[in-house]
C-alpha positions in Angstrom: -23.6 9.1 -9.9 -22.3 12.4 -8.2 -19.1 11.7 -6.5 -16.7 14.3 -4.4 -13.5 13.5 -3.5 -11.8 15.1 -0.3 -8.4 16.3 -0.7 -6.8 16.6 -3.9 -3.5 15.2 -3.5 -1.0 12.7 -4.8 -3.4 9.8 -4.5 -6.9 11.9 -4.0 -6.6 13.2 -7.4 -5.7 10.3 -9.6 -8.5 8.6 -7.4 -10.9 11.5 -8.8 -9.4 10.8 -12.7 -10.2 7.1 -12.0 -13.8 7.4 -11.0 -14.6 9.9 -13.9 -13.0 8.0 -16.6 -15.7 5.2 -15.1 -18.4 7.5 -15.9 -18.9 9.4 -13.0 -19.7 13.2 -12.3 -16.8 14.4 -9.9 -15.3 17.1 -7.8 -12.6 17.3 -6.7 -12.1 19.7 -3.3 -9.3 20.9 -1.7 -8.0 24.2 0.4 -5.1 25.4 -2.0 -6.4 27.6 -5.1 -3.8 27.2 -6.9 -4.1 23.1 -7.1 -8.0 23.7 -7.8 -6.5 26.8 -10.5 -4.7 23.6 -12.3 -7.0 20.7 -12.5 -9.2 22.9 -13.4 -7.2 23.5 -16.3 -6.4 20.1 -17.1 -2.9 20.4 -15.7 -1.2 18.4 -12.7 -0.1 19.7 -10.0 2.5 17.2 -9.5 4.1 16.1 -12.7 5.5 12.6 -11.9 2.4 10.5 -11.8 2.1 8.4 -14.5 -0.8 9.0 -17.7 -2.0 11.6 -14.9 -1.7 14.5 -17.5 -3.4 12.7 -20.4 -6.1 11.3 -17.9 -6.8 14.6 -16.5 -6.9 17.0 -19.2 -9.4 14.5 -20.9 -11.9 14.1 -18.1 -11.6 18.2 -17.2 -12.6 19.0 -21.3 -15.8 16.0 -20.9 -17.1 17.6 -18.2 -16.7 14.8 -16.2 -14.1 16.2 -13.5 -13.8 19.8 -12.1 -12.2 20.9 -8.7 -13.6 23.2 -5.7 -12.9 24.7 -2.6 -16.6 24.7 -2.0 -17.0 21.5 0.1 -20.3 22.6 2.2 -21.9 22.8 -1.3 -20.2 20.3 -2.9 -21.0 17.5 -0.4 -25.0 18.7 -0.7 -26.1 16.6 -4.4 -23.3 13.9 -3.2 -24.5 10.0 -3.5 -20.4 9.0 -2.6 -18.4 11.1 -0.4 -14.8 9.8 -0.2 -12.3 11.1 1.9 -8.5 11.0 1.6 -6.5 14.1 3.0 -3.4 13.8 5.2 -3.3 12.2 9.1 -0.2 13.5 10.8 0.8 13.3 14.4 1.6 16.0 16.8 4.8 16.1 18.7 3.5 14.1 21.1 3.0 11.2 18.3 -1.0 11.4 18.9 -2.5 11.5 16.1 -3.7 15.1 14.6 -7.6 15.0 13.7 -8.7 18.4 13.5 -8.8 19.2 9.6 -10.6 15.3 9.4 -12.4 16.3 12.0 -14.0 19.6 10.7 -14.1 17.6 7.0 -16.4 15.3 8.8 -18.6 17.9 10.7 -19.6 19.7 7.2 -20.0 16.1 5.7 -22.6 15.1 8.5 -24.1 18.9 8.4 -25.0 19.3 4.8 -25.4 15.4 3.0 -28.2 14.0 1.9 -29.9 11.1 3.0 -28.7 7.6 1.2 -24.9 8.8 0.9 -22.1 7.0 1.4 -18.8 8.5 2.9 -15.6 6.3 2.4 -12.5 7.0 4.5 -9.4 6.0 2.5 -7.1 8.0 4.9 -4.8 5.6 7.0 -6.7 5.0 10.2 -5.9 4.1 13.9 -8.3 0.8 14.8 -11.6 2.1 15.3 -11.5 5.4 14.1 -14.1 5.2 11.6 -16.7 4.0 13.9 -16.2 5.6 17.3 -15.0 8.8 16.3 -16.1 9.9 12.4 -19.7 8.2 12.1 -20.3 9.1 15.9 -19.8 12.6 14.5 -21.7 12.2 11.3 -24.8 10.8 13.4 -24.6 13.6 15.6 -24.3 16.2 13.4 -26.8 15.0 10.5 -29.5 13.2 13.1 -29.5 10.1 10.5 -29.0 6.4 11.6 -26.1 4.4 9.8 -26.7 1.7 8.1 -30.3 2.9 7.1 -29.9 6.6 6.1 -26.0 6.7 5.1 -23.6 4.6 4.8 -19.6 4.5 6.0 -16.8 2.0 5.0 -13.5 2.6 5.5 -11.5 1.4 2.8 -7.5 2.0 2.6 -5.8 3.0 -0.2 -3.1 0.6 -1.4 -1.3 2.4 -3.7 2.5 4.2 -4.8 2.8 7.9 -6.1 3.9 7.5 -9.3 1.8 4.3 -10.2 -1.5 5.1 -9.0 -2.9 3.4 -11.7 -1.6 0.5 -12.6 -1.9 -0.5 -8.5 -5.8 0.1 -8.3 -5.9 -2.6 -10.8 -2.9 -4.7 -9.3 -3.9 -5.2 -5.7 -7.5 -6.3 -4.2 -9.5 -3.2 -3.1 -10.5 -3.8 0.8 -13.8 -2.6 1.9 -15.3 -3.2 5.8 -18.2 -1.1 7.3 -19.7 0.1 10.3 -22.6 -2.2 9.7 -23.1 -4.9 7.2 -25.5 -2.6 4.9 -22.5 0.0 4.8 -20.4 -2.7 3.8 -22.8 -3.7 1.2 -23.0 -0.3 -0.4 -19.0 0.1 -0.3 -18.6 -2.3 -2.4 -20.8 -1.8 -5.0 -19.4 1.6 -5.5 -15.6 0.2 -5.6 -17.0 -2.3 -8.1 -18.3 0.2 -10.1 -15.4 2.6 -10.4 -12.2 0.0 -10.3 -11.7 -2.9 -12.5 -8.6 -5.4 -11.7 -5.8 -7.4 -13.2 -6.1 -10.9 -13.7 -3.6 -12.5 -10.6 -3.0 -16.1 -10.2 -1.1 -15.7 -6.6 -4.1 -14.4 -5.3 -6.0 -17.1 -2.8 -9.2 -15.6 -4.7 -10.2 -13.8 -7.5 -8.5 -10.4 -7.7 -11.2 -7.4 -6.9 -13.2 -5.9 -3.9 -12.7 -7.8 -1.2 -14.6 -7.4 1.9 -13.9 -7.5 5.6 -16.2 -8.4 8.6 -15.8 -4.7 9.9 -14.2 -1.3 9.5 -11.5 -1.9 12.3 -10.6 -5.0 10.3 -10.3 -2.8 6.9 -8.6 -0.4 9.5 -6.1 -3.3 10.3 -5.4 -4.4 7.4 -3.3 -0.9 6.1 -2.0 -0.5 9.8 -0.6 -4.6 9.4 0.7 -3.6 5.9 3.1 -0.6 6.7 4.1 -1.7 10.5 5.3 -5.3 9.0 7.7 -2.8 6.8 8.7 -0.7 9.8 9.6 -3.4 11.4 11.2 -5.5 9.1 13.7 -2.3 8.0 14.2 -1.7 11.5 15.8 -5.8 12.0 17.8 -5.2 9.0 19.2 -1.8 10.5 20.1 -3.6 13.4 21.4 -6.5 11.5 23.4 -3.8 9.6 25.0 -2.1 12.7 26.5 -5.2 13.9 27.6 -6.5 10.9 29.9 -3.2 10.8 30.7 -3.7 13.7 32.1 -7.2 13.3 33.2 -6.0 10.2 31.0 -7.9 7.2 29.3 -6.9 4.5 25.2 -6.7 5.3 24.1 -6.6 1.5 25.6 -9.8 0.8 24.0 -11.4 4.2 20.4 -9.6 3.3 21.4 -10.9 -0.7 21.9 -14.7 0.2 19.4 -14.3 3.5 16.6 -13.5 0.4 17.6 -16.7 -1.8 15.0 -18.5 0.6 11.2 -18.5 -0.3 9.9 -18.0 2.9 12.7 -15.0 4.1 12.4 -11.1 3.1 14.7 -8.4 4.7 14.6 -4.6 3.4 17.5 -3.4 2.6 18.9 -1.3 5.7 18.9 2.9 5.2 18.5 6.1 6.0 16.1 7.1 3.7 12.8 5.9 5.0 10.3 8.3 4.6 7.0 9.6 3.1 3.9 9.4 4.8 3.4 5.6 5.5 7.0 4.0 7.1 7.4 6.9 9.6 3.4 7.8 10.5 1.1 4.3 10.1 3.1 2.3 13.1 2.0 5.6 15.3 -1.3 5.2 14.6 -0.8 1.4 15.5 1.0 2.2 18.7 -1.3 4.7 19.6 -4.1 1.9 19.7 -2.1 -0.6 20.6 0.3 0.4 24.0 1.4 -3.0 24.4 3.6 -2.9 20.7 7.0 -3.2 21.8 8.5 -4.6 18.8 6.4 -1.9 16.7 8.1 0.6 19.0 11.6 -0.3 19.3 11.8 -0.7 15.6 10.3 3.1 14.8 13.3 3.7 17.3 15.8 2.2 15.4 14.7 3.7 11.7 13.9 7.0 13.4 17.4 7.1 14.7 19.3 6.1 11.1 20.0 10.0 10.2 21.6 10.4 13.4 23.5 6.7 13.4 25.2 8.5 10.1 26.2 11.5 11.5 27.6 10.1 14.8 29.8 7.4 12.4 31.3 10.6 10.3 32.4 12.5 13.5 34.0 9.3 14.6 36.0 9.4 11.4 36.7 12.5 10.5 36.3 14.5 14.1 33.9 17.9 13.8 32.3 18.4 10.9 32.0 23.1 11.2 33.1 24.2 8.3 33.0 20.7 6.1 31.1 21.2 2.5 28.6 18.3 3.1 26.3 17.1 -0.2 23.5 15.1 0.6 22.0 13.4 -2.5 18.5 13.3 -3.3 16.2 15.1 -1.0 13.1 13.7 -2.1 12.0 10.7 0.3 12.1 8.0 -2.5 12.8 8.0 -6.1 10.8 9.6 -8.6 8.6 11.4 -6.4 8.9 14.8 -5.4 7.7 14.5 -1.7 9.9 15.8 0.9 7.2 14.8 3.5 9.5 13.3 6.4 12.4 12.6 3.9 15.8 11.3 6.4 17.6 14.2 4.2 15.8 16.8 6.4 16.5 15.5 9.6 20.5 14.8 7.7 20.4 18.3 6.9 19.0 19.6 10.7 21.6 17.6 12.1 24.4 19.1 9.8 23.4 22.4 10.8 23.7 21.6 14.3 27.7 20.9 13.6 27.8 24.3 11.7 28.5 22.5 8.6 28.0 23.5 4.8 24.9 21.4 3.4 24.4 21.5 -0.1 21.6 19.6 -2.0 20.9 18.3 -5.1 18.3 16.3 -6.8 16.7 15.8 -10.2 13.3 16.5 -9.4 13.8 20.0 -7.3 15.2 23.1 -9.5 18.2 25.1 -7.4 15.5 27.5 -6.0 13.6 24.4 -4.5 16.3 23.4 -2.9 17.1 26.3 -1.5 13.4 26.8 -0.2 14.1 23.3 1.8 17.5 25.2 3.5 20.2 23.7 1.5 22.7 25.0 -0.6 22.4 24.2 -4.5 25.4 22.5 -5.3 26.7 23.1 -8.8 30.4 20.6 -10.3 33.1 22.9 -9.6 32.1 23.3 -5.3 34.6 21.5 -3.6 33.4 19.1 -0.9 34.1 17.3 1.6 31.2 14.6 2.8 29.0 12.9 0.2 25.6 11.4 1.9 23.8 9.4 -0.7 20.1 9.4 0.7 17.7 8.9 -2.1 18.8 6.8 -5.4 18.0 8.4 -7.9 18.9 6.7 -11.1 21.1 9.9 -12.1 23.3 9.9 -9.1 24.8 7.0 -10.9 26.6 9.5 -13.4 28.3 10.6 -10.6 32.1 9.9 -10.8 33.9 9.9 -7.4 37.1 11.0 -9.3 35.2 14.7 -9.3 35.2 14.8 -6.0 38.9 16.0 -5.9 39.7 16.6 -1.4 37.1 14.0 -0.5 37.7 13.2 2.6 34.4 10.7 3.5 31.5 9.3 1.9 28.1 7.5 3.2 26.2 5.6 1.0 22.8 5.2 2.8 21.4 2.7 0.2 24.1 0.7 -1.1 23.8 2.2 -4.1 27.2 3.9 -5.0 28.8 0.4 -6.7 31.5 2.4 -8.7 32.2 4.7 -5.5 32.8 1.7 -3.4 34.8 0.2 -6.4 37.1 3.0 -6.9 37.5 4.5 -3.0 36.3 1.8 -0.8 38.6 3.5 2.1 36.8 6.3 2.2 32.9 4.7 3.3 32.0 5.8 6.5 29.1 3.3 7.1 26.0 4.8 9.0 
């Protein structure tokens, strides 16, 4: 079976390892040359995804796997077409369609009859049907259902464990019409196989939904539920300060019961799911009050921290301010939406000094995302922990000679708030 897989990212590629290691004849397409350069060499492009190296340089020397920038062609001998490249908003927090858009124009101009096109990218309700197979009818002249086939079927995965998920979690699958449905998940069933899972109401595999909005639902349900469960336990956390108690022992003994589950409260929510997928479920749904007032509240946590330092220590021009970790969550080097760009914007606004530093990023990375590389002997002033990385727990606060405030955005600084408790500024 030919397979393509749009977009050869941090979940697109280990999706196009997975479906050649089950036997199938894949390429993988996307825009940059210098990803396609790699693959095609049997290297990553990112290096943090786990057996990613050994998978890929195994499947590229079979044969099985090769990469293209070619998608007009590459889309033309195609029995599966699956599609998962980035869905951003604009400014306007509509959602951006254009690159899917033209993807799906040169799918509908130059498939073959019988193909199937998947649509793993996260998904306002209804997009599938009413806007991508609307295009694909009108641009190939097929019907759906009889001459092709579309499912949308989200992917329910972490970077850096791409893996071991596919196999841990149930792979959802709804169509535009039954028959697509049908032929999604045969193909799933043919490239994933699943873990064993007794807290499962049924067996662990493809599980299929009445319809692509349900599918559609499903991923939109998934990521809001976090949004808005961080966003209670950042409100929880601002009053607690206020009143003067200590939140991660509340959320700690809150979490003793079965039935209760609070994030932790934070400033580092980011990537592309927390601060995008409730858009796309807003944008569908303009009632969503709760939705919206909890993007509010996590959009606003960057801020919330800077506001709380000026409090304390008055204007912040001039102050040597280190923000730690600029990736958006540990072990992944994804700046996509990361808090510590909108820490470091703000920063910049107060003509402070922000320096940067994080395990994954070398000094000239950091310096390509405006910060300042921060070596020992810099003196500073403001420590922001923002992403907890396991090394930032070397860090001894004893260093940090003139410190005059520190925030610890994921209460994860324990010997810090041991050893200089009086200086936590909480955000």
């Amino acid at each position: 079976m030919n397979v393509v897989v749009v977009g050869m990212g941090k979940i697109g590629l280990p999706l196009a390892v997975q479906y050649a290691r089950k036997g199938m004849n894949v390429i993988g397409v996307d825009i940059s040359s210098e990803t396609i350069k790699l693959i095609n060499s049997g290297i990553p492009p990112f290096p943090e995804e786990e057996n990613l190296d050994t998978y890929l340089k195994l499947e590229v020397e079979n044969g099985k796997l090769i990469a293209s920038d070619d998608l007009e062609e590459s889309v033309k001998n195609a029995d599966v077409i699956v599609v998962v490249i980035p869905l951003f908003v604009d400014e306007r927090a509509s959602p951006d369609f254009s690159g899917m858009d033209k993807v799906t124009a040169v799918i509908g101009k130059n498939m073959r009859s019988g193909t199937l096109i998947c649509y793993e990218t996260t998904l306002p309700i209804g997009t599938t049907r009413d806007r991508f197979s609307k295009k694909i009818i009108e641009e190939s002249g097929l019907k759906i259902g009889q001459d092709f086939y579309v499912v949308f079927s989200p992917e329910r995965v972490l970077t850096g464990r791409v893996f071991s998920d596919l196999r841990r979690y149930p792979k959802i699958v709804g169509g535009v019409t039954p028959a697509c449905t049908a032929r999604g998940k045969l193909f799933y069933e043919s490239v994933l196989d699943f873990d064993s899972r007794d807290d499962l109401e049924k067996k662990n595999g493809v599980w299929t939904l009445e319809s692509a909005e349900s599918a559609e639902f499903v991923k939109l349900a998934e990521t809001t539920y976090r949004d808005v469960n961080i966003g209670l336990a950042n409100e929880f956390a601002s009053y607690a300060h206020k009143i003067n108690l200590d939140i991660y022992e509340i959320i700690e003994s809150a979490n003793s019961q079965p039935y209760s589950h609070l994030h932790k409260p934070g400033i580092s929510v980011g990537g592309h799911c927390i601060p995008i997928y409730p858009q796309f479920y807003m944008w569908s749904d303009k009632e969503a009050k709760i939705v919206s007032a909890a993007r509010n509240t996590n959009s606003s946590m960057p801020f919330r921290a800077i506001s709380n330092l000026e409090q304390v220590l008055g204007s912040l021009e001039k102050l040597n301010v280190l923000i730690l970790g600029v990736s958006y969550r540990p072990n992944v080097k994804e700046t996509a939406f990361s808090g510590a760009l909108d820490l470091r914007n703000l920063l910049l606004a107060r003509e402070a000094n922000v320096y940067g530093i994080d395990p994954l990023y070398s000094n000239e990375e950091i310096e390509e995302l405006d910060f300042r590389p921060w070596v020992n002997d810099q003196p500073i002033d403001v420590v922001i922990l923002h992403t907890e990385h396991a090394a930032f727990n070397e860090l001894d606060p004893k260093n940090f000679e003139g410190l005059k405030a520190y925030v610890d955005g994921r209460n994860f600084l324990t010997k810090w708030r041991h050893e200089i408790p009086e200086l936590e500024v909480f955000f």
